[in-house]
N, C-alpha and C positions, 0 to 999 in steps of 0.2 A: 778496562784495557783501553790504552791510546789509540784511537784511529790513526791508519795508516792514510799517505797520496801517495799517486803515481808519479813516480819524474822522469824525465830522460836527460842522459847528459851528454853532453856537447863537448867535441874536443875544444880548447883554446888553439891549437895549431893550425889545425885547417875546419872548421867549423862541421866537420862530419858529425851525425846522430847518431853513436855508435852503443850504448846501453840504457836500458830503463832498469829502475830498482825504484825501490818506496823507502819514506821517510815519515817519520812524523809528521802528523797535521799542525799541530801545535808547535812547531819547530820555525821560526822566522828567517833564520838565515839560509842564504843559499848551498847546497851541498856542495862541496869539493873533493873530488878522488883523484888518484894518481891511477890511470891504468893503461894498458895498451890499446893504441890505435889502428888499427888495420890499416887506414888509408896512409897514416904518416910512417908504419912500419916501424915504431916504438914506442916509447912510453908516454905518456904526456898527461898534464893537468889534464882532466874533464867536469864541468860545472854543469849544475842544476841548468836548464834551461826556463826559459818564463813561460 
């Protein structure tokens, strides 16, 4: 079985820390989700953070 990492993503709108989830370790690219922001009050890009 794949090892798991930890990530947290980052809005792109207002740079709020707003979920962690895990990814593959083995996985090189950055994750990208679309999900709700609290601070911006709707939806928005959020990225892997480094």
């Amino acid at each position: 079985m794949a090892e798991r990492k930890r990530v947290v993503l980052v809005c792109d709108e207002c740079g709020a820390r707003n979920y962690e989830t895990t990814r593959k370790a083995t996985e090189t690219t950055r994750l990208t989700i679309k999900k709700f922001c609290p601070a911006c009050s709707r939806h928005t890009v959020h990225r892997e953070s480094k």
